[in-house]
Each structure stands twice: as structure tokens, then as C-alpha cells.
C-alpha positions in Angstrom: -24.0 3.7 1.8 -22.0 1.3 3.9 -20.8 -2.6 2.2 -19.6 -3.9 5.6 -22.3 -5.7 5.8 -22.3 -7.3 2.6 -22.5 -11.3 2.2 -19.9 -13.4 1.6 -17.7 -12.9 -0.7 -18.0 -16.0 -3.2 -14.4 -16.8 -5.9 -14.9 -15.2 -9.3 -14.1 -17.5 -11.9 -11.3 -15.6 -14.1 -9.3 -17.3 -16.9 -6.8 -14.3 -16.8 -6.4 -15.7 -12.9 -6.1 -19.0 -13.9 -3.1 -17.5 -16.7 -2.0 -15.5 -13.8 -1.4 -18.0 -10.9 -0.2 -20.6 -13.2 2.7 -18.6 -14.1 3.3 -17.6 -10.4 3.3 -20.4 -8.5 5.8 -22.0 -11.1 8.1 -19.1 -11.6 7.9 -18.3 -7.5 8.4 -22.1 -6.7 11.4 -22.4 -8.8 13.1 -19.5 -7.2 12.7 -20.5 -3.6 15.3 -20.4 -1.1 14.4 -22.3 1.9 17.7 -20.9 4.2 16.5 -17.1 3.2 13.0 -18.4 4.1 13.8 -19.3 7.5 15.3 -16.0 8.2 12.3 -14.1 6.9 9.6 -16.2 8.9 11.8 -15.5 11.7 11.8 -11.7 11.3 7.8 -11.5 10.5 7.0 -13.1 13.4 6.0 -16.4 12.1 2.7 -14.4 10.4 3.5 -17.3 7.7 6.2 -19.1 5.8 8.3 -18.0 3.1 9.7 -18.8 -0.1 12.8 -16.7 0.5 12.6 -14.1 -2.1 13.6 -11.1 -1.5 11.9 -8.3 -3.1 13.3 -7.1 -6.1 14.1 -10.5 -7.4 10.4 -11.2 -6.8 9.2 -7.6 -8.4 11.4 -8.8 -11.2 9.5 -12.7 -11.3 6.0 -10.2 -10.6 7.2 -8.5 -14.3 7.9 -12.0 -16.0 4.5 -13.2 -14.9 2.1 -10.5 -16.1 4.1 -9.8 -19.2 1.3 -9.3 -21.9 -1.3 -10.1 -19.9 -4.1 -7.9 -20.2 -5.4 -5.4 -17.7 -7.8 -7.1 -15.4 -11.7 -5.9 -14.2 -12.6 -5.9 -10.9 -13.9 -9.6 -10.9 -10.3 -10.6 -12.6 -8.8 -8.7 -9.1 -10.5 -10.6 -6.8 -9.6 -14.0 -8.3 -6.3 -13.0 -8.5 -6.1 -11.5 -4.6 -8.2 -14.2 -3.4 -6.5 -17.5 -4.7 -3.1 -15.6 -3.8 -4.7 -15.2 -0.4 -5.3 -18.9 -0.2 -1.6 -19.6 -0.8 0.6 -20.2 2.6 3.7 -18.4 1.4 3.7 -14.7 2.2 5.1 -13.4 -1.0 1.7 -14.4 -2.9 0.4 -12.2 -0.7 2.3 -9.5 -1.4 2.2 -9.8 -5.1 -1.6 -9.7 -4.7 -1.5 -6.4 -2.8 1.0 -5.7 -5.5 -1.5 -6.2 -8.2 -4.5 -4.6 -6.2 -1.9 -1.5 -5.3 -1.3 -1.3 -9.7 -5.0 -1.1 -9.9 -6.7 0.1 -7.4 -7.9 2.8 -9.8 -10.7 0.6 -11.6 -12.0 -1.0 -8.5 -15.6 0.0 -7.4 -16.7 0.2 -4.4 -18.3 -3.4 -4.2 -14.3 -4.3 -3.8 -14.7 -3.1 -0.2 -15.7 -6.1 1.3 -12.9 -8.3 -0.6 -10.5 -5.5 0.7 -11.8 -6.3 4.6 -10.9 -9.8 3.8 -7.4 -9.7 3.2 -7.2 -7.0 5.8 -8.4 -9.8 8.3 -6.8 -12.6 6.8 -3.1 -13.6 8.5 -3.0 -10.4 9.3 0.2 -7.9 10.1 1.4 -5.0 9.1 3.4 -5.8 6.1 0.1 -6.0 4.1 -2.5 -4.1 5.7 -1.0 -0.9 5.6 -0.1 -1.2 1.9 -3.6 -2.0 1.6 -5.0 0.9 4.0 -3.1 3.5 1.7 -3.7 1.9 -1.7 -6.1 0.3 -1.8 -9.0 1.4 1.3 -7.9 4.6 0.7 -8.1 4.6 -3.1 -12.1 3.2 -2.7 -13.1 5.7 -0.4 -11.5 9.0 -1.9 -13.4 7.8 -5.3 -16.6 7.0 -3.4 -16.8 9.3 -0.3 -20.1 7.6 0.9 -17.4 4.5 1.9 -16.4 7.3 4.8 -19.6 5.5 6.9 -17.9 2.2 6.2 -14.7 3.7 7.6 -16.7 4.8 10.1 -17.8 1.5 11.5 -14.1 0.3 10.7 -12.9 2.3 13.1 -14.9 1.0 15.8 -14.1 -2.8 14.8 -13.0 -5.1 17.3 -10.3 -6.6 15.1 -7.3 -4.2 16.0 -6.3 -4.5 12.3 -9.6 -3.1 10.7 -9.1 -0.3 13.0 -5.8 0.2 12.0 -7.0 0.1 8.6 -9.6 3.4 8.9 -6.7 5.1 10.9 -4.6 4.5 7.6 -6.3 5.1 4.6 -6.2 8.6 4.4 -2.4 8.4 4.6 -1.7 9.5 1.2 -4.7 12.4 1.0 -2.2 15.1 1.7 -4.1 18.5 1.2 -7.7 16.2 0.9 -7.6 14.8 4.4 -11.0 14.8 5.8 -9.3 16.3 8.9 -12.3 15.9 10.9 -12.3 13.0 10.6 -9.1 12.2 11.0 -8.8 13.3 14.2 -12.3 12.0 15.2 -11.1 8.6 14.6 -7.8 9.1 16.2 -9.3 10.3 19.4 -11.9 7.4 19.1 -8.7 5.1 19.8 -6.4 7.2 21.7 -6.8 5.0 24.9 -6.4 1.4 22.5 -4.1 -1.1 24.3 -2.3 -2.3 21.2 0.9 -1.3 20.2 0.1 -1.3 16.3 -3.5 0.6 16.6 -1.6 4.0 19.1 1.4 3.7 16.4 -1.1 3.8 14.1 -2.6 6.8 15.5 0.9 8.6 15.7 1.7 7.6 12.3 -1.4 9.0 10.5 -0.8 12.7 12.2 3.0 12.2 11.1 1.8 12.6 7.7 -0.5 14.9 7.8 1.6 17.2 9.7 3.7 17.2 6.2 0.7 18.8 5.0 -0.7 20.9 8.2 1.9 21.1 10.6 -0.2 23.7 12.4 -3.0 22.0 12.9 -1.6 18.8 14.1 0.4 20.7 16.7 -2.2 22.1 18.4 -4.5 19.0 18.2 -1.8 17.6 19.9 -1.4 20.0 22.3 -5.0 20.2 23.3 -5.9 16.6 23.4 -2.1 15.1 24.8 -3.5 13.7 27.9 -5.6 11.1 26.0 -2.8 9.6 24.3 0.2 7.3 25.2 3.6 8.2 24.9 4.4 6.2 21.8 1.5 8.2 19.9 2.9 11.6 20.8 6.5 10.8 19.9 5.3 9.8 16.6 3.3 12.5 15.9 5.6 14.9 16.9 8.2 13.3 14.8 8.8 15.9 12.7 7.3 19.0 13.7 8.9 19.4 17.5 7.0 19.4 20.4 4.5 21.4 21.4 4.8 24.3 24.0 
């Protein structure tokens, strides 16, 4: 099965959306604070402006907003991530992957494609690694046939799709597909980009929680291939190898 492919993705309608961004945009608006805004933007590298809210006076706004709204469907999740999307200011995008993150559980696998989007949609790390972990990664460990999509993820041109499939088996732990893990990590090892090899590093950081062993002696047979950066980070934790 693979939904790379799929068509475009068209704007559900959603009344709980409607509910939903009504309340946001007026309780987020009134709370901006253009000096903070300015310093944000600044630190994000100008990815996109700011309202200046910093995040657990915005998780506390997020609270206000959905309180007693009902829990959403899948199409009521892509309204919501999509018209968030479509907003300039940064923190609509994080309380979409927010909201996607909360649940992540009842998407299908059809979500897969609305996922790609906001992966490749002003992109940085901020929200595609949330999104790798909680959301990718939640799709494909529920529908294991998504591994072929992952497979042609990693593979994508677009450094943060690859990044992406690097990612989303961050959180497996002891259900790593290890395999493939380290398939897809040698598949990029030679990668120019600074966020795709930290990537690499980073994803055998955390399985080495799990398989310490195994890790080092990937490492240890496959070093050459890989840049400094990658190594460090992998190493992190465990010590170097031999």
C-alpha cells in the first residue's frame, strides 16, 4: 500500500473547525505581543512571523479554546491542521500539530498525505519532527503497510520528507524495525544537509536507549560513511566505539 501518490488533498468542510478557529484566532490575536514576536522570528530563522506567545501561555489559550468541544474525526483534523496551516503566524501551526499530536490515535492512514503536507509546508524543524514522532510515526506503527510510503520518503528530494522517515520511528523503543532503521540511515549517510545527517545521528541516539549494543557496532562497522556530526550524535550516550 503506498498514499504518496494520492491526489490532492481538497479542505473538509467541518463546523467543529469553524467552532475551533473562531475561538483561536480571537483568543491568540488578543494576546499578541509584537516585541516578543520579533525576538522569536529572529530566533526561528525568519521560517515565519509570530504572535509572541510563548508556550505555556499559548497551551493555556490552546485549553480555553477546545474547552467542551467534542473530539474530532479525521475529516474534523484536517480542517482544523489545514486552515491553521493557512494562517501566517507560527503558533497556529503549532497548535495544529498540537491537536494532530492529542489525536493522532484515530487517524487512518488516508491522513498520510495531509501529514506530507504540513511536513512540506514552511517547513523547519520545530514542526516536522513533532510531526515525524507523533504523528508519521503514529500512522505507520498502526498500519505497517505505510513502511513502503516511508520507504519512498526516505528517498525524497525535499530534505524535510527525508528527515521525516529518518524520524518516525523515534518513539518505537523496543518496536524499532531496526532494519530498517539502519537501511534508511545508511541510505543518507553521505546527505549534504546539516538537518538530514543530525537527523541520522539523532534517530540512533534513541534507539541506542533501547539497543545500545547494536547501535555500537553499526556504528563501528559502517563509520566511514558518515560525517562527523552523525557519529557524535550517535555516540552521545553510549561512548565511542573501539
Amino acid at each position: 500500500m503506498t498514499v504518496t501518490g494520492a491526489d490532492a488533498i481538497g479542505l473538509p468542510d467541518s463546523v467543529l473547525a469553524d467552532l475551533v478557529l473562531e475561538r483561536l484566532t480571537t483568543a491568540y490575536g488578543a494576546a499578541a505581543d509584537p516585541g516578543r514576536a520579533a525576538a522569536m522570528r529572529a530566533y526561528m530563522k525568519d521560517v515565519a512571523p509570530f504572535l509572541g506567545l510563548p508556550t505555556p501561555a499559548r497551551r493555556a489559550l490552546s485549553r480555553t479554546v477546545l474547552a467542551g468541544t467534542p473530539r474530532p474525526d479525521e475529516a474534523d483534523c484536517t480542517a482544523i491542521a489545514l486552515r491553521c496551516w493557512a494562517l501566517p503566524q507560527r503558533e497556529y501551526h503549532y497548535f495544529a500539530v498540537d491537536y494532530l499530536r492529542r489525536y493522532a490515535p484515530r487517524l487512518s492512514s488516508a491522513f498520510l498525505p495531509v501529514a506530507r503536507r504540513l511536513v512540506t509546508t514552511t517547513s523547519w524543524w520545530d514542526t516536522v519532527d513533532l510531526l515525524a514522532a507523533h504523528v508519521v510515526g503514529t500512522l505507520v506503527e498502526a498500519d505497517p503497510r505505510l513502511g513502503a510510503d516511508m520507504d519512498v520518503w526516505i528517498v525524497d528530494e525535499d530534505l524535510w520528507v527525508a528527515r521525516t522517515a529518518l524520524l518516525h520511528q523515534l518513539r518505537y523503543k523496543e518496536r524499532t524495525d531496526t532494519d530498517r532503521l539502519f537501511a534508511y540511515c545508511l541510505r543518507q549517510s553521505g546527505h549534504p544537509d546539516f538537518f538530514v545527517r543530525k537527523a541520522i545521528g539523532w534517530s540512533l541516539r534513541e534507539y541506542a536507549k533501547t539497543d545500545p549494543a547494536a547501535v555500537r557496532a553499526f556504528v563501528a562497522r559502517e563509520r566511514g560513511r558518515f560525517a562527523p556530526l552523525t557519529v557524535r550524535e550517535a555516540l552521545k550516550n553510549i561512548g565511542d566505539v573501539p
